[in-house]
C-alpha positions in Angstrom: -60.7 -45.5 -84.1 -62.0 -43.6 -81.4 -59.1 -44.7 -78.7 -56.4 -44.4 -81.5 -57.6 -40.7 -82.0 -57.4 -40.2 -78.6 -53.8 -41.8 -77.3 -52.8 -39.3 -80.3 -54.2 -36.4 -79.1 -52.6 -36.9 -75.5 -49.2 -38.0 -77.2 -48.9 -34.7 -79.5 -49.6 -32.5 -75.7 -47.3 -34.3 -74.0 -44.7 -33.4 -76.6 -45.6 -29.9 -77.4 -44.9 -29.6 -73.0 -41.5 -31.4 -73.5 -40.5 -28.5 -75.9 -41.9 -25.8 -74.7 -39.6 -27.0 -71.4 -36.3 -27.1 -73.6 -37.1 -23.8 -74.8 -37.4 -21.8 -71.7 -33.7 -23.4 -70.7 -31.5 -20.4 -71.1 -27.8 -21.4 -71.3 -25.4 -18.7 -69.5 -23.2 -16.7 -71.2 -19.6 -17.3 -70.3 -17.8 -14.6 -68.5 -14.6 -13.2 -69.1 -12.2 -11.7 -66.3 -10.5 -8.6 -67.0 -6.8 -9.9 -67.6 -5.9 -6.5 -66.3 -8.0 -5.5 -63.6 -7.9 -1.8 -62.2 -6.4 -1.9 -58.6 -8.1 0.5 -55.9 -4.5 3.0 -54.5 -5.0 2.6 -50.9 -4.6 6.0 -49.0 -1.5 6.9 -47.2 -1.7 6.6 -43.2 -1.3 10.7 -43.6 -3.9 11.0 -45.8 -6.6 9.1 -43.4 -5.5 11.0 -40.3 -6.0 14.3 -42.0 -9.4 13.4 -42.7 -10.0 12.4 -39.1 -11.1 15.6 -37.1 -9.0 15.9 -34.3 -10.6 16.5 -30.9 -10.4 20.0 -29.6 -8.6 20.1 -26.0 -10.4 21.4 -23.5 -8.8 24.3 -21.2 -7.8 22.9 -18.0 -9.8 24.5 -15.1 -7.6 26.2 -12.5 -8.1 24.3 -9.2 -8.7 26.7 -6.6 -6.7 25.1 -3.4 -8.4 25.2 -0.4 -6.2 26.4 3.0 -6.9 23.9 5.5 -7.3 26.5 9.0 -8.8 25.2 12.3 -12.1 23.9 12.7 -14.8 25.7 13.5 -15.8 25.7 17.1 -11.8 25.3 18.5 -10.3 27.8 19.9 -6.0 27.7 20.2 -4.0 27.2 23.2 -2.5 29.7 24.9 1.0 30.2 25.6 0.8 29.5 28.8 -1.5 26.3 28.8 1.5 25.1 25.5 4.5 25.5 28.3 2.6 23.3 30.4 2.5 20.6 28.7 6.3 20.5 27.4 6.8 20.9 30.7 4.3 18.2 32.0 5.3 16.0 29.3 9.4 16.2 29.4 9.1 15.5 33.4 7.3 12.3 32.8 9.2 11.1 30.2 12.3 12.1 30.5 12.7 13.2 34.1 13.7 9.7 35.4 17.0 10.9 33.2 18.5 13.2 35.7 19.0 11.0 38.4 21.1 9.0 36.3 22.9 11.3 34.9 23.7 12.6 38.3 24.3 8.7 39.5 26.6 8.7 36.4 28.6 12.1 37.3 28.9 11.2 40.8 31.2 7.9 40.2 29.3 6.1 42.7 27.8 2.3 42.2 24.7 2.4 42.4 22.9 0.4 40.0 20.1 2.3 37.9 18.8 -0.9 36.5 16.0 0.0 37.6 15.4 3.5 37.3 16.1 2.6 33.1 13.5 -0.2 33.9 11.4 2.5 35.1 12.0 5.4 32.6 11.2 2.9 29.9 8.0 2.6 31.2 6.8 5.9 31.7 7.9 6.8 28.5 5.8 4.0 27.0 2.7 4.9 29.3 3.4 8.9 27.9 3.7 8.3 24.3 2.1 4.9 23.3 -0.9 4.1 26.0 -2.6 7.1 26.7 -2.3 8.9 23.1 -3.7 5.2 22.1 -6.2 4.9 24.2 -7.7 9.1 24.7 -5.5 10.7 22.2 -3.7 13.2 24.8 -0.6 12.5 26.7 -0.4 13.5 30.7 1.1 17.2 29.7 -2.2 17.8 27.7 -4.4 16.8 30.2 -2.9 18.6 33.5 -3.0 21.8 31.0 -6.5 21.4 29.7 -5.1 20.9 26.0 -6.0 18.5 22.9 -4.7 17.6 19.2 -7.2 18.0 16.8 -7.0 18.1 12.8 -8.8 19.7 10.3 -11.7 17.2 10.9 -12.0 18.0 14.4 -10.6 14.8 15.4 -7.6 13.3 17.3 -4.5 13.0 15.2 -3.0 9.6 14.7 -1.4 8.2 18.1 2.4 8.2 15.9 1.6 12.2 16.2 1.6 12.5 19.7 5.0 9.7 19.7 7.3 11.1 17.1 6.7 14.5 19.0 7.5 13.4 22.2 10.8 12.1 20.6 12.1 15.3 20.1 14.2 15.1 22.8 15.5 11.6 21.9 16.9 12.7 18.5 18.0 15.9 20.1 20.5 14.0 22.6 21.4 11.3 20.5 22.3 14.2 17.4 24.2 15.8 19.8 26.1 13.1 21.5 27.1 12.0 17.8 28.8 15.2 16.8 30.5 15.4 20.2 31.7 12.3 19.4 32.8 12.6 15.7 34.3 16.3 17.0 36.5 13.6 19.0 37.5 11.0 17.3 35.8 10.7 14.1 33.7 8.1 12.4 35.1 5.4 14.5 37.2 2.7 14.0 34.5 -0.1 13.1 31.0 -0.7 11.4 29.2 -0.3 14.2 30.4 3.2 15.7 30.2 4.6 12.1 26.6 3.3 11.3 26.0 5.1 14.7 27.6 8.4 14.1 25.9 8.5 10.8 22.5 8.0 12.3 22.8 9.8 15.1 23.6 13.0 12.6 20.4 12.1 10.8 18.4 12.0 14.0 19.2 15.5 15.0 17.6 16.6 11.4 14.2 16.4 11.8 14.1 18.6 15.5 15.9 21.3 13.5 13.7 21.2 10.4 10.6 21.4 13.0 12.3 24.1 14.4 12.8 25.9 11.4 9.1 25.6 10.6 7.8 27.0 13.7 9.8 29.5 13.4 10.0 31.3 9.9 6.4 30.1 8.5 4.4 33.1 9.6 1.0 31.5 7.7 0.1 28.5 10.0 2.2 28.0 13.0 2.7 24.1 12.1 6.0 22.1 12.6 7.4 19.0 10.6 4.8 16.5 12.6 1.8 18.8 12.3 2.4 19.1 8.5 3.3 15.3 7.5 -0.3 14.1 10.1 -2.3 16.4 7.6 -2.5 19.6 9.7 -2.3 19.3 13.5 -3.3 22.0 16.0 -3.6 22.5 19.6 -6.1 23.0 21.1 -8.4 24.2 24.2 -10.9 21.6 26.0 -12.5 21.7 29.2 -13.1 19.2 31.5 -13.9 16.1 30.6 -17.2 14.0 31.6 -15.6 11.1 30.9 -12.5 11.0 32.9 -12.2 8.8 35.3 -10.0 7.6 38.2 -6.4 9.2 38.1 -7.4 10.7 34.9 -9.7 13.2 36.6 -6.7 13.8 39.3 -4.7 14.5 36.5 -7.5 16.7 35.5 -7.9 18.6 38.7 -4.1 19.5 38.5 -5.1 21.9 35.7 -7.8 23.6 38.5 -3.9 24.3 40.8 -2.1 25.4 37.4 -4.9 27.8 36.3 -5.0 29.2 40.2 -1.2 30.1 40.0 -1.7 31.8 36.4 0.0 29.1 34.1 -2.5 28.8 31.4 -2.8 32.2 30.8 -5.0 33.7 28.4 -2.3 35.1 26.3 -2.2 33.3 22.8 1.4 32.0 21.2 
């Protein structure tokens, strides 16, 4: 009786656990949609833009321009050391010129092969090598002169060659209007193309011209203001020279003697 009790006892827990499990199950309560649900307006793209503060604009500061004037510790050329080296410089490069344009005048034949072979030369020695090479033709160093720009430095060595090809577009301009004066444009391509160039080419000696002579701030041409500012420039003699250089040099000691580089400013 004793084990009967017992297995009855353990039956009656086990299902008194059973349903207290059923009764802590809690069945969910269906839900039900809204068959019309409220819809959210969406705000206008005006309406969210006024709500975005806009960004106050700043004042722009005034930018104070700076005058680009000659470096400190350079002093200008005079007029008398500036003559000298037009002079200096059109006899080197263009000087072979006159004897054949006399040769040409005089109807002879001669052949001036060689004194074209010879210009062409000097012209490239004048313009290209030594403004490559020490940034100053032989006019600036027989008159004791230099480019500098507002660094102090040499200019490019295209400075010191479209200068020197003043001359060039000067004859060529002029030969062109003689010869449109004459007979026009020409008949073909070529001669026209010429004309027309040769008209151009004579613009930029007169606008350099023009420069020099009606800007009364900075004494600058077309090439000084297009190579950012170019001056010239007194030096003295250089330590450096060597060779013909220092020759060329020593020419300035006979051009000072006989008053050429004066002390009288342009």
């Amino acid at each position: 009786m004793g084990l009967l009790e017992k297995a009855g006892k353990i039956q009656t827990e086990e299902n008194s656990k059973s349903a207290g499990l059923k009764a802590q199950v809690v069945t969910p309560e269906p839900v039900v949609l809204d068959p019309n649900p409220v819809k959210i307006a969406k705000k206008s793209k005006k309406q969210r833009k006024e709500r975005v503060p806009k960004k106050a604009k700043q004042p722009r500061s005034n930018r104070t321009r700076v005058v680009k004037e000659l470096p400190v510790g350079f002093e200008h050329a005079t007029r008398g050391q500036i003559l000298t080296r037009r002079f200096v410089d059109f006899s080197a490069s263009y000087g072979w010129s006159i004897p054949v344009i006399g040769l040409g005048l005089s109807g002879g034949n001669s052949d001036p092969t060689y004194l074209y072979i010879g210009g062409i030369l000097l012209v490239i020695l004048n313009l290209l090598v030594l403004p490559s090479q020490t940034g100053r033709s032989l006019g600036n160093w027989v008159s004791r002169t230099r480019y500098v720009n507002t660094s102090g430095d040499p200019p490019l060595w295209g400075y010191v060659f479209l200068k020197g090809l003043t001359t060039v577009f000067v004859l060529i301009g002029l030969y062109a209007i003689l010869n449109i004066s004459g007979s026009g444009l020409g008949d073909t391509t070529i001669s026209k193309v010429f004309s027309i160039v040769g008209l151009l080419m004579i613009l930029p000696p007169l606008i350099d011209y023009a420069m020099y002579r009606f800007r009364k701030d900075s004494k600058l041409g077309l090439w000084d203001t297009l190579f950012g500012r170019v001056w010239i420039v007194r030096t003295n003699k250089s330590a450096e020279a060597k060779g013909w250089l220092k020759r060329l040099e020593s020419l300035g000691d006979y051009a000072e003697s006989r008053g050429l580089l004066s002390d009288k400013e342009e």
